[in-house]
C-alpha positions in Angstrom: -15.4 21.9 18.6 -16.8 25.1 20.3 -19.9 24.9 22.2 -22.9 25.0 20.7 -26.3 26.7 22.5 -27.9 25.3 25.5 -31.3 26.0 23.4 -30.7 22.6 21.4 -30.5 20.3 24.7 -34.2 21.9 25.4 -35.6 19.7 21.8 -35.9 16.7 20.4 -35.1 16.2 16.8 -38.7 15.1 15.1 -39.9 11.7 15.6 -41.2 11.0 12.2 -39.1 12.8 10.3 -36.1 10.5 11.9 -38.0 7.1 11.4 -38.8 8.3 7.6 -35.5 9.1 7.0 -34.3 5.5 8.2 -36.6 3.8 5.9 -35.7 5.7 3.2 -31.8 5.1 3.9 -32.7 1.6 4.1 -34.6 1.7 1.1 -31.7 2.8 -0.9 -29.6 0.3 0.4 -31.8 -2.4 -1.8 -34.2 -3.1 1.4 -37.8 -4.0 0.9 -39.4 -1.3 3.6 -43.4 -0.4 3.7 -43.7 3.2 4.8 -46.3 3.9 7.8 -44.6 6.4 9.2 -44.4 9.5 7.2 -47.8 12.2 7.1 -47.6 12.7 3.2 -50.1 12.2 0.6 -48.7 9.3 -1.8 -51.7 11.6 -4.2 -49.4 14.0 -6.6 -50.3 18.0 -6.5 -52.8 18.3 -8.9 -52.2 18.6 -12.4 -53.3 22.9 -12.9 -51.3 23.9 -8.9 -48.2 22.7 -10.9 -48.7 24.5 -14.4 -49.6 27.5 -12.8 -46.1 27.3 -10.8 -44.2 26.6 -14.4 -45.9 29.2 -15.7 -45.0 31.7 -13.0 -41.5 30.7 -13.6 -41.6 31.3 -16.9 -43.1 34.7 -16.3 -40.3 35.8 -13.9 -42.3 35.5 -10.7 -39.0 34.4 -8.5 -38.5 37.6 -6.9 -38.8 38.4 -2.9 -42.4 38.8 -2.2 -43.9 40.4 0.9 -43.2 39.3 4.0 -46.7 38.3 5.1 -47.5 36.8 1.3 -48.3 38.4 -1.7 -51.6 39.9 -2.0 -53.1 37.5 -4.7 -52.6 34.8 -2.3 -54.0 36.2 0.6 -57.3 37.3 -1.0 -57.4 33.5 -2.0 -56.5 32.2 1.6 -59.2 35.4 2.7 -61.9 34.4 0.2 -60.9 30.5 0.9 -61.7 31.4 5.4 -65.3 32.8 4.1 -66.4 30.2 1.7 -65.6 27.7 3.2 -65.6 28.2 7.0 -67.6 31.3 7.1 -64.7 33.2 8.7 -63.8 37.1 8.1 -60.4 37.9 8.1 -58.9 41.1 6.2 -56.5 39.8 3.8 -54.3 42.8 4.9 -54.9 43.1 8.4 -55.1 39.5 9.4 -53.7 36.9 7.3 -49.9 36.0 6.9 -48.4 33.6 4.8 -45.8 31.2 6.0 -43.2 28.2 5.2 -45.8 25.6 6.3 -48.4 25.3 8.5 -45.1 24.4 11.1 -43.6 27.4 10.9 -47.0 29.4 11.1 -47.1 27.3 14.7 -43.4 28.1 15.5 -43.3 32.4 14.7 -46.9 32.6 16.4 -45.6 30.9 19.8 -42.7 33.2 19.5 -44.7 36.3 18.7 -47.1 34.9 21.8 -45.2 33.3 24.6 -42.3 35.2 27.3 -40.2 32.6 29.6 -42.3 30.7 32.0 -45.5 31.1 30.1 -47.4 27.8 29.7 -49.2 26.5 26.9 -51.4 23.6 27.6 -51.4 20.6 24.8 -54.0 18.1 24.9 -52.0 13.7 24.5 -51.5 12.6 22.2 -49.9 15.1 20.1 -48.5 15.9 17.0 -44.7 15.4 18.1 -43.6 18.9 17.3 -46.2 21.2 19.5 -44.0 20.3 22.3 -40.6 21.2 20.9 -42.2 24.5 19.4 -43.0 26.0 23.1 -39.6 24.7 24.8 -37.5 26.3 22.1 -40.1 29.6 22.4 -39.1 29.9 26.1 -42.7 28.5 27.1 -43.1 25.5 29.1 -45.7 22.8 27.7 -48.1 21.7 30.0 -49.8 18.7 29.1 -53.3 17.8 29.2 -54.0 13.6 29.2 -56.6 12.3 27.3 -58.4 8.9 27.5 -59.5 6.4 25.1 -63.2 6.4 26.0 -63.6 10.3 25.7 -62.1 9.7 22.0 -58.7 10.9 23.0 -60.3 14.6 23.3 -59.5 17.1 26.3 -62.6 17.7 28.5 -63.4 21.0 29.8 -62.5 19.6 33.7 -59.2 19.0 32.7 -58.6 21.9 31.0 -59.9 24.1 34.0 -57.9 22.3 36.1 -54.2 22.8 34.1 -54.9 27.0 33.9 -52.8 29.0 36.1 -51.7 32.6 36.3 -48.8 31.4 33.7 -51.2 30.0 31.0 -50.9 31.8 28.1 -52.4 29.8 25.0 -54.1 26.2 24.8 -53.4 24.2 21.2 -56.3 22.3 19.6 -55.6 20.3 16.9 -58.9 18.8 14.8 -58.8 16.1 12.9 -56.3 15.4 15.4 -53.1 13.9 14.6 -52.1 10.8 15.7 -55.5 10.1 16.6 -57.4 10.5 13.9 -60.6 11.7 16.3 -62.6 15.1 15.6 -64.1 17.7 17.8 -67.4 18.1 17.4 -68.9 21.6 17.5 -70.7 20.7 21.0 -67.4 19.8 22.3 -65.6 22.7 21.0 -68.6 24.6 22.5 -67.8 23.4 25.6 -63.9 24.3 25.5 -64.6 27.2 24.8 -66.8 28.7 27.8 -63.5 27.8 30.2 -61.0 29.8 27.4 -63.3 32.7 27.8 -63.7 32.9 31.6 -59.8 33.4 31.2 -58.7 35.9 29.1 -55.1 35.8 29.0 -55.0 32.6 26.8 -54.8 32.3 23.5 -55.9 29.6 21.1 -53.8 28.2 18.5 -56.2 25.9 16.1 -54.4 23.4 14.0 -57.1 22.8 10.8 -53.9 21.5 9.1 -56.2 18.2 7.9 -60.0 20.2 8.0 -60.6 18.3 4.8 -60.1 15.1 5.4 -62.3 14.2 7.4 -65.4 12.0 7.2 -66.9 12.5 11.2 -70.8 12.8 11.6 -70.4 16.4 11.9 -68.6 18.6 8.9 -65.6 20.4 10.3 -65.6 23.4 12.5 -63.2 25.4 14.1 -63.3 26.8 17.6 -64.1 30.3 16.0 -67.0 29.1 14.4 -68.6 27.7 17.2 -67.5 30.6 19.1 -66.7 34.2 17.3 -66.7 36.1 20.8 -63.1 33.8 20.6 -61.8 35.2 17.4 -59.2 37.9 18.8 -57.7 35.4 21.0 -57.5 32.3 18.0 -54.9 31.6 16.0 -56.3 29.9 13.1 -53.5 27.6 11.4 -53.8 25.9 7.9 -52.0 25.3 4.9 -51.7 23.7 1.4 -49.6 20.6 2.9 -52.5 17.6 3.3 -55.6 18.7 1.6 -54.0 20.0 -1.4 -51.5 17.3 -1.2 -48.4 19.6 -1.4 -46.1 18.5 1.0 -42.6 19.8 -1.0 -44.1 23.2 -1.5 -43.9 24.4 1.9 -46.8 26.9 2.1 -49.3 27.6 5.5 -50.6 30.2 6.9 -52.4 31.9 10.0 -55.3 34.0 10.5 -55.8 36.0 13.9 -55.8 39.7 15.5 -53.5 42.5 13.5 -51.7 42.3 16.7 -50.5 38.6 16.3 -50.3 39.2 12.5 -48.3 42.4 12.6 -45.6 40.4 15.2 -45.3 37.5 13.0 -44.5 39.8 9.8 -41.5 41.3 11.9 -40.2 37.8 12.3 -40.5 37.0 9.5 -39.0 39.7 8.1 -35.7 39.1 9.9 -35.5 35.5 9.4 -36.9 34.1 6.0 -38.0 37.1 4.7 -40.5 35.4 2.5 -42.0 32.4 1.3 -41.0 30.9 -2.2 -42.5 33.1 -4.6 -43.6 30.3 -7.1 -44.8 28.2 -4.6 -46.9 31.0 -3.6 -48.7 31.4 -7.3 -49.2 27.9 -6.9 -50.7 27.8 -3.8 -52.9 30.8 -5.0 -53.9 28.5 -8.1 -54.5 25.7 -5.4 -57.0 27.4 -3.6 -58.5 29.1 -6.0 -58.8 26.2 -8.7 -60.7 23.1 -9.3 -61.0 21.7 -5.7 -63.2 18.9 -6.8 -60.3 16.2 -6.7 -61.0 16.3 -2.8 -64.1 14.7 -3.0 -62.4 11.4 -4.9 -59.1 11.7 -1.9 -61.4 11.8 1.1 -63.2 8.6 -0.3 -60.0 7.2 -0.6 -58.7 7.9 2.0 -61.9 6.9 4.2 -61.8 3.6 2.0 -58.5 2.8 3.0 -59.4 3.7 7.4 -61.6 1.3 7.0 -59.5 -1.7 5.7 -56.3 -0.6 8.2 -59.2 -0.7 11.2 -60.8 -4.3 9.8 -57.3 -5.4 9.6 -55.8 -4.4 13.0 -58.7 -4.9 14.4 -58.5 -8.7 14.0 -55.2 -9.0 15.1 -55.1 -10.3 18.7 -53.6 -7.8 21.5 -54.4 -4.8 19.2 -56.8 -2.3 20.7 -57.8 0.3 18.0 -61.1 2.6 17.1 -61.8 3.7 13.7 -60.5 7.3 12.6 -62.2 10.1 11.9 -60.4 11.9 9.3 -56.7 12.8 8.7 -54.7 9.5 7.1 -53.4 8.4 10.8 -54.8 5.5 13.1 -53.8 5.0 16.6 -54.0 1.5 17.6 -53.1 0.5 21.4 -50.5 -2.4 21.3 -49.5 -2.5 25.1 -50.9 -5.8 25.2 -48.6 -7.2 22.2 -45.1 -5.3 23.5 -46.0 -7.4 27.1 -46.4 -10.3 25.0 -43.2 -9.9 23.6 -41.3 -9.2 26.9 -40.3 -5.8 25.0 -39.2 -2.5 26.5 -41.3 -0.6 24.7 -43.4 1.0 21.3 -39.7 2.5 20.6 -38.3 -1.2 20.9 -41.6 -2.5 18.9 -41.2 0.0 16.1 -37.4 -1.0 15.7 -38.9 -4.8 15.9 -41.5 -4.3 12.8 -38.4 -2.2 11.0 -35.3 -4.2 11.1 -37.7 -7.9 11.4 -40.9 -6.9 8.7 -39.5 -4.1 6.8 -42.4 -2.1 8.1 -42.1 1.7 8.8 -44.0 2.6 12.1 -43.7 5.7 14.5 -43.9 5.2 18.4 -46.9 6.3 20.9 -43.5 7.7 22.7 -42.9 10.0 20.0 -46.8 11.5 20.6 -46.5 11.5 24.7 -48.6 7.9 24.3 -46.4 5.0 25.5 -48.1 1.6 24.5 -49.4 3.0 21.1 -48.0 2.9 17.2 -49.0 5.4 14.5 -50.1 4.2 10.8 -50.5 6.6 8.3 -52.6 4.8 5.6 -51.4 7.7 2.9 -50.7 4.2 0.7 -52.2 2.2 -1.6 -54.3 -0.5 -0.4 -52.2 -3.1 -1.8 -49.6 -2.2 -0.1 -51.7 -1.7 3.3 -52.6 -4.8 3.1 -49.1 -6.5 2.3 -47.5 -4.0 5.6 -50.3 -5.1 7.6 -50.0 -9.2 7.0 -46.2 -8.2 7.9 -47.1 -6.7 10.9 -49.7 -9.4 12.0 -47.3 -12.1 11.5 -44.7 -10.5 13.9 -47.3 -9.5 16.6 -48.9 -13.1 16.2 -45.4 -14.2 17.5 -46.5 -12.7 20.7 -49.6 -14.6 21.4 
């Protein structure tokens, strides 16, 4: 076999996506398995997102599109950045459309970073942000969090990680794995050291903005800080909130400079995002939004039976989410119990021994740790969770 690039040895292939695929292979093979792992709604797209995507199919609407999105879609994503988060952005000038909020991530770092530039990422972290620098040329640089600060980077640490090589800082809030929120004071705070340096860059993940049941509504670093705005990558999409995982639709807001690069790589390597997915994601956020009101309660419903549950389990050290569908329990204490090697070897444990689908702290640069998502009924969170008690309980 000829030699493939040297760029592959630099990544990781994703975490999640690897232990979803297992329980799903194992599924098939007749397997009971309980799925924590994946980050997907188990709430279908709502009922109008998919007629208005049969009717554009019926209308002809599967031709290319624009590279950056078509226009009805970026007045919605434009009009959807004012309403709701009281943010300007030219739908011409500065909003692009993109394959998912990960690909949004992905061109930007490549529009953004040259070799050796760093980008500092706050642990735990969502499993790709890593990957996405090395394969960009960058070098991650990260930034550890602690329990009692809610897993959140403080603005010491952050000073002290800049160097002449920084070149963007990613914040991701609700944060996943965690589950925690940064609160506009916080983010307030952040943002004085990002604008004594003025090199760097912001990329803000608002991938889960609404789901989210913190003290404080949401809030970007923007809002709290518009003197920010020409250095911030805003990242969303239709993925979580909308529950429209399959459709593959994001999007970034930022500078025409950023926006402008991005279009040209797009240009010359997807070309464009599916043009049906695109009415429906125009229908999404322009439609009846009101079904988020009945998710987040369920979702908030069900944080609060996974943290009464773990919490009771002896060894398990865990604080109550904030938002997303993700908690983040400590379970060093169980895996020394168990005279285990590791979460890796404690996830493989609750797989092959419970039939229950976890993902590693590993996989999130937080060794000791598990992540649930609770995107599941409560029946069945409760059924995965007596599974996993009576294999930790093995431990005491």
């Amino acid at each position: 076999m000829n030699e493939l690039s040297k760029r592959l040895d630099l990544i990781k292939p994703s975490a999640t996506l690897t232990i979803n695929a297992k329980a799903t292979q194992l599924t098939a093979q007749g397997h009971k398995i309980i799925n924590f792992s994946v980050g997907e709604p188990n709430i279908d797209t709502p009922p109008n997102v998919k007629a208005a995507a049969i009717e554009a199919i019926h209308s002809g609407i599967t031709k290319y599109t624009p590279s950056k999105g078509t226009s009805e879609l970026r007045n919605a994503i434009s009009n959807k950045l004012l309403e709701e988060n009281n943010l300007n952005y030219s739908p011409e000038d500065h909003i692009i459309v993109t394959s998912g909020a990960k690909q949004a991530i992905y061109v930007a770092l490549q529009a953004m970073l040259n070799v050796g530039d760093e980008v500092i990422i706050p642990v735990p972290y969502w499993t790709s942000y890593p990957e996405l620098v090395k394969i960009n040329d960058g070098t991650p640089v990260l930034c550890q969090t602690q329990k009692e600060d809610g897993y959140k980077m403080k603005p010491d640490d952050l000073q002290a990680l800049i160097t002449p090589n920084t070149r963007c800082v990613i914040l991701n809030s609700p944060n996943n794995p965690t589950g925690m929120v940064y609160s506009a004071a916080e983010l307030e705070k952040l943002s004085e050291i990002i604008l004594a340096h003025p090199r760097l860059y912001i990329i803000s993940d608002d991938i889960y903005e609404h789901i989210i049941w913190s003290e404080e509504p949401f809030s970007n670093i923007v809002n709290v800080c518009p003197e920010l705005k020409e250095r911030t990558i805003v990242i969303n999409g239709l993925s979580k909130g909308y529950s429209m995982t399959g459709w593959r639709v994001g999007y970034a807001a930022a500078c025409s400079e950023i926006i402008k690069a991005m279009q040209k790589l797009i240009s010359q390597s997807t070309t464009c995002v599916n043009s049906i997915a695109q009415v429906a994601a125009t229908e999404a956020l322009s439609g009846d939004t009101s079904f988020m009101l009945d998710m987040n309660r369920r979702y908030r419903e069900r944080s609060e039976l996974v943290y009464e549950e773990m919490s009771s389990i002896s060894g398990v050290d865990i604080v109550p989410s904030e938002g997303t569908f993700y908690t983040f329990p400590c379970v060093q204490t169980i895996i020394d119990n168990l005279s285990i090697e590791s979460d890796i070897a404690l996830c493989e444990l609750l797989l092959e021994h419970a039939g229950v689908a976890t993902v590693p702290g590993s996989a999130f640069g937080q060794p000791g740790h598990i992540r649930l998502s609770f995107a599941n009924s409560k029946s069945t969170l409760r059924e995965g969770i007596e599974k996993i008690k009576q294999v930790f309980e093995n431990s005491a």
